[in-house]
C-alpha positions as CSV (number, residue, x, y, z in Angstrom):
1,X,0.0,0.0,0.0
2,X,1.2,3.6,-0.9
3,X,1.9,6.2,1.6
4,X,0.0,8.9,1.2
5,X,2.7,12.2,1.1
6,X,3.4,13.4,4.4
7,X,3.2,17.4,5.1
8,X,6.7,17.7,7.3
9,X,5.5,21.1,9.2
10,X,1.9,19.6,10.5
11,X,3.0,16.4,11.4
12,X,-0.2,15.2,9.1
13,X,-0.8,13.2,5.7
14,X,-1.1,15.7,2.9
15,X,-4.8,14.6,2.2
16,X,-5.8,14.8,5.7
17,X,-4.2,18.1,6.1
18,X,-6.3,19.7,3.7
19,X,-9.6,17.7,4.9
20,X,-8.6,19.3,8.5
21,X,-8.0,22.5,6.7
22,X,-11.3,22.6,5.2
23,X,-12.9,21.6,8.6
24,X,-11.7,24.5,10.3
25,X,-11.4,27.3,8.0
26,X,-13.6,26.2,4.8
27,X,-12.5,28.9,2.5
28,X,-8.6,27.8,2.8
29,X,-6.5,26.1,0.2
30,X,-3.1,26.3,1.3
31,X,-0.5,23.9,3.6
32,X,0.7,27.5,5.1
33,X,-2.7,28.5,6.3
34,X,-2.3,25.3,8.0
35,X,0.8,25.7,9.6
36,X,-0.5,28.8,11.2
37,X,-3.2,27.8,12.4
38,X,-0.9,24.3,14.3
39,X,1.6,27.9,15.1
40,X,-1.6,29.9,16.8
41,X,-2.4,26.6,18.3
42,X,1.4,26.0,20.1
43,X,1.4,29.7,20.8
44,X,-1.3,29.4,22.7
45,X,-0.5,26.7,25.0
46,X,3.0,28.2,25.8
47,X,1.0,31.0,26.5
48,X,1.6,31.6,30.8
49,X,-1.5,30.2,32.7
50,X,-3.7,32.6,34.0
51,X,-3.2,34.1,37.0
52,X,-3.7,31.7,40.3
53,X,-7.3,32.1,42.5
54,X,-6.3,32.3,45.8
55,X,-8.2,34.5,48.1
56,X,-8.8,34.7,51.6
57,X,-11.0,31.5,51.9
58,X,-8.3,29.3,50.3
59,X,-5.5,31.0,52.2
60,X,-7.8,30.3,55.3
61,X,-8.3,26.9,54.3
62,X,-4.4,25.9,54.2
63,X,-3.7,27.5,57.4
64,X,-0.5,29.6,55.5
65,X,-0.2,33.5,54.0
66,X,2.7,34.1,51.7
67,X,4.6,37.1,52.3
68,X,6.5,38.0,49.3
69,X,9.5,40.8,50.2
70,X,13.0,41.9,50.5
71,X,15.9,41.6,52.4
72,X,16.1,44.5,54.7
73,X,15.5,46.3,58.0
74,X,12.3,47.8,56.6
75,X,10.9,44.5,55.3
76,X,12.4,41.4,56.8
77,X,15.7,40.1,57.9
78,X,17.2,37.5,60.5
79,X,18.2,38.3,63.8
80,X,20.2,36.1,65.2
81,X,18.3,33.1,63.9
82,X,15.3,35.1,64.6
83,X,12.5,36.6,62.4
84,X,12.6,40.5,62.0
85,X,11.6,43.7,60.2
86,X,8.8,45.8,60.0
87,X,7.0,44.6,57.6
88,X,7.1,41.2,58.6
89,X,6.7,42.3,62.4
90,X,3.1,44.1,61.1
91,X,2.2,41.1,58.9
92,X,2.8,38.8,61.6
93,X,0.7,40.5,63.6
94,X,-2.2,39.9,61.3
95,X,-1.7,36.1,60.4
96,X,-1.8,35.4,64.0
97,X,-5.1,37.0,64.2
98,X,-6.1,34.4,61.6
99,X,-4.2,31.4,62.7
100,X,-2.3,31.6,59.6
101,X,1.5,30.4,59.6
102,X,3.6,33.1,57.9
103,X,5.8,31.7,55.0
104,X,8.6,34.6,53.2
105,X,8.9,34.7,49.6
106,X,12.6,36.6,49.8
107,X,12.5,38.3,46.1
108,X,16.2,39.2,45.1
109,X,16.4,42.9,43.6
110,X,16.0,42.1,40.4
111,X,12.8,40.2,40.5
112,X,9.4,41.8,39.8
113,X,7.3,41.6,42.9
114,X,4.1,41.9,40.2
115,X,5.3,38.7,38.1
116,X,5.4,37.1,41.3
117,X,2.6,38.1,43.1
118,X,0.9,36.4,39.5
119,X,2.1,33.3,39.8
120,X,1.2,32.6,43.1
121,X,4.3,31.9,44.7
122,X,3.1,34.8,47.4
123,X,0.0,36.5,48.3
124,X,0.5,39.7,49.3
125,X,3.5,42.0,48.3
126,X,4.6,43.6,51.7
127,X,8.1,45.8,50.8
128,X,6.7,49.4,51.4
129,X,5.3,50.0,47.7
130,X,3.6,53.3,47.4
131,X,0.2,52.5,46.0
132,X,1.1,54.2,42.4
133,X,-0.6,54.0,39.0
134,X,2.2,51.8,37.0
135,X,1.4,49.2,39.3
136,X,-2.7,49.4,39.3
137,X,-2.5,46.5,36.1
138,X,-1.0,43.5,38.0
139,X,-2.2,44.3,41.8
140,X,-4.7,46.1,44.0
141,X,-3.7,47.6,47.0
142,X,-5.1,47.8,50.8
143,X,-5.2,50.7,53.0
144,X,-2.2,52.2,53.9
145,X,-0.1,52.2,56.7
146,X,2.2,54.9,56.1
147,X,2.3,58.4,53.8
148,X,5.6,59.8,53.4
149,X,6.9,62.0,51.4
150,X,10.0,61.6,48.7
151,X,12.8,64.0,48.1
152,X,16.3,64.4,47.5
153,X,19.0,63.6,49.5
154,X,22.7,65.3,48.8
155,X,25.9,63.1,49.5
156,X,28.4,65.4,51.9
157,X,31.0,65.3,49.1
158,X,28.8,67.5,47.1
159,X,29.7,71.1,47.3
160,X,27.2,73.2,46.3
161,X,23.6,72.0,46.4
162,X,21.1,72.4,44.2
163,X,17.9,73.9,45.9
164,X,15.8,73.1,43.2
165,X,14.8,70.1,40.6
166,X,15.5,72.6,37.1
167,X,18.8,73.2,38.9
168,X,19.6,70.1,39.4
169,X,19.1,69.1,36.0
170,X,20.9,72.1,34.6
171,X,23.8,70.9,36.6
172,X,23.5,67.8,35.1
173,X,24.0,66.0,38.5
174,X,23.1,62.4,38.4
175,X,20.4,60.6,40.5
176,X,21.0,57.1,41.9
177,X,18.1,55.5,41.6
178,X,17.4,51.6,42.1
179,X,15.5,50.7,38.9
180,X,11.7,49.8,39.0
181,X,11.5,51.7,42.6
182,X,8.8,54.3,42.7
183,X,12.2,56.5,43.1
184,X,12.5,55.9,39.5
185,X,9.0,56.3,38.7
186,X,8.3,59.8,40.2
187,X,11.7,60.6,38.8
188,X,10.2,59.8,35.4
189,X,7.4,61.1,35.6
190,X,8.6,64.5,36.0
191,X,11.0,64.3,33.1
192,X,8.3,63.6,31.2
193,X,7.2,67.0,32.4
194,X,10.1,68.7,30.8
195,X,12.7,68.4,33.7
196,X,15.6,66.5,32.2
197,X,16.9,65.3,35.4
198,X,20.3,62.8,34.7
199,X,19.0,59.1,36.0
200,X,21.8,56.5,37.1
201,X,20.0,53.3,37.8
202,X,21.4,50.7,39.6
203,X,19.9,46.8,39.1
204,X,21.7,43.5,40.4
205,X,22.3,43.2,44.4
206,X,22.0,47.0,45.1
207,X,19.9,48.2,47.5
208,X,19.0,51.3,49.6
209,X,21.4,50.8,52.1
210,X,24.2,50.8,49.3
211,X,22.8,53.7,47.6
212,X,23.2,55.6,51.3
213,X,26.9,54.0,51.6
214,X,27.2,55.6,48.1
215,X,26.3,58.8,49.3
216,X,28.4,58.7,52.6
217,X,31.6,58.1,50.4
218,X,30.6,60.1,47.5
219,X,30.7,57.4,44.9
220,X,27.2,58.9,44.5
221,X,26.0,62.6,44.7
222,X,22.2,62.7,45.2
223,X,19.6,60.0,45.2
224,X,15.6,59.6,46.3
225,X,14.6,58.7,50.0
226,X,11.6,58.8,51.6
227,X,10.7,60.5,54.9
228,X,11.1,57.0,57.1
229,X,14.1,55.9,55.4
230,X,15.9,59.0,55.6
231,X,15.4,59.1,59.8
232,X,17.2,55.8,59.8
233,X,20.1,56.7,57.3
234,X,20.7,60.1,58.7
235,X,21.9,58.2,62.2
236,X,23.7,55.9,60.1
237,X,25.4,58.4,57.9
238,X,25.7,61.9,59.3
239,X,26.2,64.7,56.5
240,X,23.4,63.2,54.2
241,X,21.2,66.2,53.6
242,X,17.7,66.7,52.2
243,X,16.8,68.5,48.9
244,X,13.8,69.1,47.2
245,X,10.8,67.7,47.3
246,X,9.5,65.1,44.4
247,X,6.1,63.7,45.7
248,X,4.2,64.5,48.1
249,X,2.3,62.2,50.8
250,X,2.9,58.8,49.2
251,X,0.4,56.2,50.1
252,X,2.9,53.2,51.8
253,X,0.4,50.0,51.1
254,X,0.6,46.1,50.7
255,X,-1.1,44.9,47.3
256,X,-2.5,41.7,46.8
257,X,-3.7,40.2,43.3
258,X,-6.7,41.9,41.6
259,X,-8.8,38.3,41.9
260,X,-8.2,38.4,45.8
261,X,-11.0,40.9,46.9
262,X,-11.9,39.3,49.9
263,X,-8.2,38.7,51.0
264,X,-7.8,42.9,49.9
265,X,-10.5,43.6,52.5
266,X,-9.1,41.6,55.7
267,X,-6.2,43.4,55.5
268,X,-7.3,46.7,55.1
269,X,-9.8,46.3,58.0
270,X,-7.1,45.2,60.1
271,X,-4.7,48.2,58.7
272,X,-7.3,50.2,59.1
273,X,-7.1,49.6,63.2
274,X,-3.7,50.8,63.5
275,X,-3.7,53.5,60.3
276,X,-6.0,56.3,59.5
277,X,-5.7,59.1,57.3
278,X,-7.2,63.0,58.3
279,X,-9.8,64.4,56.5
280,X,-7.3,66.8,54.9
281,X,-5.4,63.7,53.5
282,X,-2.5,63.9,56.0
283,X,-1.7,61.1,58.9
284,X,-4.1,60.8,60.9
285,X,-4.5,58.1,64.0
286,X,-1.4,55.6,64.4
287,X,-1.8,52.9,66.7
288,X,0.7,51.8,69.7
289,X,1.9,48.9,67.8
290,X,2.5,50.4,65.0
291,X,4.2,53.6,66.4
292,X,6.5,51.4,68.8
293,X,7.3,49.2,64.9
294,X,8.2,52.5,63.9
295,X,10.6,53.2,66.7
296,X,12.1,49.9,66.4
297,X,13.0,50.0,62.3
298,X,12.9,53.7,61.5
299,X,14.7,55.2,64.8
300,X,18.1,54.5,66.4
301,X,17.3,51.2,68.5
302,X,18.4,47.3,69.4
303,X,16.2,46.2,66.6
304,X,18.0,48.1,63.4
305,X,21.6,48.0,65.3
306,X,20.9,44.2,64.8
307,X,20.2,44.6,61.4
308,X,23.4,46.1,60.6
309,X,25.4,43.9,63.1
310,X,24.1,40.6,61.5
311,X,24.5,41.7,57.7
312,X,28.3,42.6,58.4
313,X,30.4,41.5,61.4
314,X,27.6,38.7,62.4
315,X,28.2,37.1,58.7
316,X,32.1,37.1,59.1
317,X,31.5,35.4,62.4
318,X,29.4,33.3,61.3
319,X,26.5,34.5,63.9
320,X,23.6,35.5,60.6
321,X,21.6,32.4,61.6
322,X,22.4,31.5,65.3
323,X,24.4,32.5,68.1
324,X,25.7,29.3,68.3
325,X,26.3,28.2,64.7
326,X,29.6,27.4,65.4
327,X,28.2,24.3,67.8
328,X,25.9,23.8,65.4
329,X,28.1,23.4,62.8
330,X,30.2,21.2,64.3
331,X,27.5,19.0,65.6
332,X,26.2,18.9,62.1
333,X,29.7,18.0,60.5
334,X,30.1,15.3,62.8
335,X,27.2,13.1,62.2
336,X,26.1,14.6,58.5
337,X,23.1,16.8,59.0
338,X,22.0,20.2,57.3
339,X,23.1,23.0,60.4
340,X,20.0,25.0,58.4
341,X,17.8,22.3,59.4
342,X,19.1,21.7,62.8
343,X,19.4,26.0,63.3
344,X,15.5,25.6,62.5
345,X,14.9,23.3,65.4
346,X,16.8,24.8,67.6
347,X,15.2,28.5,66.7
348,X,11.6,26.4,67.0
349,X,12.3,24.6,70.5
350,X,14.2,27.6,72.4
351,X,14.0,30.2,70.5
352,X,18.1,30.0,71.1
353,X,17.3,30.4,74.9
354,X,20.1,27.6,76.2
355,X,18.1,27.9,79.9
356,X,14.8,27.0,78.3
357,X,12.2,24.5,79.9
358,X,9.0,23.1,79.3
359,X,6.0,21.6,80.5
360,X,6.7,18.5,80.1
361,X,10.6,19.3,81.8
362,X,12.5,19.3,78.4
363,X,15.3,21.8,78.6
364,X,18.3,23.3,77.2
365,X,18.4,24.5,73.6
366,X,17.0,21.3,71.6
367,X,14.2,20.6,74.7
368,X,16.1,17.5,75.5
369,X,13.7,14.9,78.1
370,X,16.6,14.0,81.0
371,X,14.6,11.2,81.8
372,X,15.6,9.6,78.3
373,X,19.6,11.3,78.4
374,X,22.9,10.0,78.9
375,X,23.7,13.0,80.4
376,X,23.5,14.6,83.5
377,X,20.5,16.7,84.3
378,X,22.9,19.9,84.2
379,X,24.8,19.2,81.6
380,X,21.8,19.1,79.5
381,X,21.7,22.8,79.9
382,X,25.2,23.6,78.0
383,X,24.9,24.2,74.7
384,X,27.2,22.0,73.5
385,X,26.2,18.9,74.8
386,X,22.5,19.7,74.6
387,X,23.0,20.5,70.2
388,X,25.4,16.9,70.1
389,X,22.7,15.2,71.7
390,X,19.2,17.1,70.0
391,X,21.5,16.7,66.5
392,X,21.5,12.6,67.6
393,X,18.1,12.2,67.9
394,X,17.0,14.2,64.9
395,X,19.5,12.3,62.9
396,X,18.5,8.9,63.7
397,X,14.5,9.9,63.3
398,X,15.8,11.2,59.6
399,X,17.9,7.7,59.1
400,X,14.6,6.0,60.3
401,X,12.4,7.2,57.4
402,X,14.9,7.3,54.9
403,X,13.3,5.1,52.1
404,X,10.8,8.2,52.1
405,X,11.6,11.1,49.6
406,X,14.1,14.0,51.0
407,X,11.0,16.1,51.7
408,X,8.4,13.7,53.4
409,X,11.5,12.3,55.2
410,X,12.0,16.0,57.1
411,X,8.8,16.0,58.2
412,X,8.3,12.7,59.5
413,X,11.7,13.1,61.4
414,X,10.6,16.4,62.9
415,X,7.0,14.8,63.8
416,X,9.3,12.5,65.2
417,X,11.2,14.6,67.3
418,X,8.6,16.9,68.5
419,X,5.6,13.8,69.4
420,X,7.7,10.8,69.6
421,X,8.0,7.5,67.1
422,X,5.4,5.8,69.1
423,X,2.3,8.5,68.2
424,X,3.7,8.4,64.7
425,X,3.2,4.7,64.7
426,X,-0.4,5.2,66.1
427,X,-1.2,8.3,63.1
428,X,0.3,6.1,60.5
429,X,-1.8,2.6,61.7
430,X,-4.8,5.1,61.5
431,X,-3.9,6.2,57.9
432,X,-4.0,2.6,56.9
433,X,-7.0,1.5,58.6
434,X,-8.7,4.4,56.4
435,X,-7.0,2.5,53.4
436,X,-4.7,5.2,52.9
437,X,-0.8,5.9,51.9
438,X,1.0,6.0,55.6
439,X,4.1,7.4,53.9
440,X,2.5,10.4,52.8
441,X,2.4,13.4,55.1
442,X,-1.0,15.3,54.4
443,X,-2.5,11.7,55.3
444,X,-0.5,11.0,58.8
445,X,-1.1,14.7,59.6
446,X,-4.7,14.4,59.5
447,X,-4.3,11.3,61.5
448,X,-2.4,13.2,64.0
449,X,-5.3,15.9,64.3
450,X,-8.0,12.8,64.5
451,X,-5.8,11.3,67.3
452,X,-6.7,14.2,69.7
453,X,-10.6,13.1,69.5
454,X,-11.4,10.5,72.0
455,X,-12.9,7.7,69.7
456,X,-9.4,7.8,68.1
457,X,-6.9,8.0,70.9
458,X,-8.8,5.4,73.1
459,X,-8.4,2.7,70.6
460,X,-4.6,3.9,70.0
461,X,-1.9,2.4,71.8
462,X,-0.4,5.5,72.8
463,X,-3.1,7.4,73.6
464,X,-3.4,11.1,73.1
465,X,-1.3,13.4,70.9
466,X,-1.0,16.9,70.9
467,X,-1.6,16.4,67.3
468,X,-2.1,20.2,66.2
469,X,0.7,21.3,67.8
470,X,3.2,18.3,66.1
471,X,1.6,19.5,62.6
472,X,2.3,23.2,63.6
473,X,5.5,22.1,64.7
474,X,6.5,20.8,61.4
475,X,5.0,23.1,59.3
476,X,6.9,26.6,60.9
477,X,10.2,24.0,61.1
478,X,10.1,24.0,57.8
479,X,8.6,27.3,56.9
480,X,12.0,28.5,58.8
481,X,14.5,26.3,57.0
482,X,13.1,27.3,54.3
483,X,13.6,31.3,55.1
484,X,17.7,30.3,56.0
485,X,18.1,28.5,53.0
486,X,16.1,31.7,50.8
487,X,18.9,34.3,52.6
488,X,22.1,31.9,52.7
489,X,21.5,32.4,48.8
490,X,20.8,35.4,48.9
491,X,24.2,36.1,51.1
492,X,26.0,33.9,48.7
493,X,25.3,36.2,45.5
């Protein structure tokens, strides 16, 4: 039997290329009509899928709001270990009001916040955006929590200082400017009102902070702060001056995707408790909190002394994650075990607090149970035997499941640690009685929450289980590590 000729660019027989032709577009006559048509057709499914729906009801019903942010003082940062920053500290705030764990989406500075915001990799955008126009397309915003206005700030090393924008330009003094910034777009914005002012944008790694070093040293000569940022740099940096205003009384707001209403509205209630804005447009009402989150990020204080200490000395000693990361690295080293991961339990147990104890009478930094320890009860509480022997245990619960998948393996280990093997064994008996997959997480952490209802744990061997608090457990364990690992890369570039 004879082939029929094959058309090369469909993929088709020649005769049923023009009978599919003729289906679809009856007037056409040609194998290139064709191939456009298979083109539109691959175009379209390359095309990016639409944005994600996830409002507040979905974010409710997985018990976690993404935060999605930058490294810095006035957003997020580590502290020893610890969570910090004001705009996580005001987030926080809110997802505890919701029972929500808090996960951080760190964005490096040349990411779009937008794009990611889109994909649904975070759900709100929390990095002191000012609610402008050019960002109305991809987001909607809540109610603010600041206004603030932007102007110029002079580097010392520049002599004479221009006390206007048209001078300014007619000096032909460059702006640094961080690209994308609403800095750049107010800068625009009035070039495009005849002003040519002389833009230097920076992209990459720079940030704020390096744009004020800039200034201190001269390597720049003005650049764009706001009224917040400029309190902190000015203590920081003495001899930075202010120059003219660009805009005035900037709406400071968090901005969530357009198809999140619902999630839009929860937090600008809850903003709207600590934030109000006068009837002539100016700051109004500002709550304790958030004047005391003000202090602590915008004003000389422990909190932003911190910041600085752990993004320069603290990395060189090694101190970014933990005050003890040198035990923890050795203990790691020693018996082959991620000192993120083991940082993250530690952080999670103690809170680094080497004089901690429970309840239940666990103590010492990895809440170590004497009655179970080689050790003596007050040795328990030095750090260095209490990490050896909490880095033991969590490595032989990790070697236990290790015929499960990397991630799976984690969390059974840490449900491990934090409940003991023998509820495990009761959550996973449960899963399989319900005909289920005892080696997959979601399943044994529902058994672990049916375990805490008495027609469950009665029939159990072992009884009760604080079963909410073992998922919890797991779920900000990891939520953390995952944080370390997103700024150890981040610290690496």
């Amino acid at each position: 039997m004879k082939t029929p000729p094959f058309n090369v660019r469909t993929g088709l027989p020649a005769a049923m290329a023009v009978c599919f032709c003729a289906l679809i577009f009856p007037s056409c006559i040609t194998f290139e009509d064709v191939d456009q048509f298979i083109e539109q057709m691959q175009a379209e499914k390359a095309m990016p899928a639409a944005t994600v729906q996830r409002d507040f009801p979905e974010i409710s019903n997985s018990g976690v709001l993404r935060m999605i942010t930058r490294y810095g003082p006035d957003t997020y940062f580590l502290n020893r270990g610890m969570d910090a920053g004001f705009e996580f500290e005001l987030l926080h705030a809110f997802a505890r009001e919701h029972n929500l764990l808090l996960e951080v989406e760190i964005m490096s500075q040349d990411d779009d916040p937008i794009t990611i915001l889109k994909s649904g990799q975070g759900d709100v955008i929390a990095m002191g955006l000012a609610a402008s126009p050019h960002r109305t397309n991809g987001a909607i915003f809540t109610h603010p929590y600041l206004l603030t206005d932007r102007f110029l700030v002079y580097s010392p090393h520049l002599e004479e200082q221009p006390d206007s924008l048209a001078a300014l330009a007619e000096e032909g003094i460059p702006i640094t400017v961080l690209s994308g910034s609403d800095a750049a777009y107010h800068l625009e914005k009035i070039r495009g009102n005849g002003i040519s002012l002389n833009l230097d944008p920076l992209s990459g790694n720079a940030d704020q902070d390096m744009i004020y070093r800039m200034l201190a040293d001269g390597r720049a000569l003005a650049a764009v702060s706001n009224s917040y940022s400029f309190q902190k740099a000015a203590g920081l940096h003495p001899g930075l001056s202010r120059g003219p205003v660009i805009a005035e009384s900037d709406s400071i707001a968090w901005a969530v995707r357009p198809n999140a209403p619902e999630l839009e509205q929860e937090l600008s209630r809850y903003l709207q408790k600590h934030f109000r804005i006068s009837d002539t447009g100016e700051a109004g009402y500002s709550s304790a909190f958030l004047n005391i989150l003000k202090r602590h990020y915008f004003e000389e204080s422990p909190q932003l002394s911190a910041y600085y200490d752990t993004t320069t000395a603290a990395i060189e000693r090694g101190m970014l994650f933990s005050p003890y990361s040198g035990l923890v690295q050795s203990a790691a080293d020693s018996i082959g075990i991620d000192p993120l991961l083991l940082t993250a339990v530690i952080a999670q147990e103690s809170s680094f607090n080497p004089g901690s104890k429970s309840f239940a009478g666990a103590v010492g930094l990895m809440q170590i149970l004497p009655r179970y320890s080689e050790n003596d009860y007050p040795t328990l509480y030095d750090p260095e035997t209490n990490i050896r022997e909490g880095a033991a245990i969590l490595k032989s619960h990790l070697n236990h499941y290790a015929y499960l998948d990397s991630l799976d393996q984690v969390k059974f280990a840490l449900a491990t640690y934090n409940a003991g093997i023998g509820h495990l064994v009761d959550a996973r008996r449960l899963v399989m009685e319900q005909n289920r997959n005892p080696n997959d997480w979601p399943s044994t952490a529902n058994a672990l929450l049916m375990l805490m209802e008495r027609r469950h744990f009665e029939r159990a061997e072992h009884g009760y289980v604080r079963g909410r608090e073992t998922v919890q457990y797991v779920d900000r364990v990891i939520s953390r590590y995952n944080r370390y690992r997103s700024v150890m890369a981040l610290s690496a570039q």
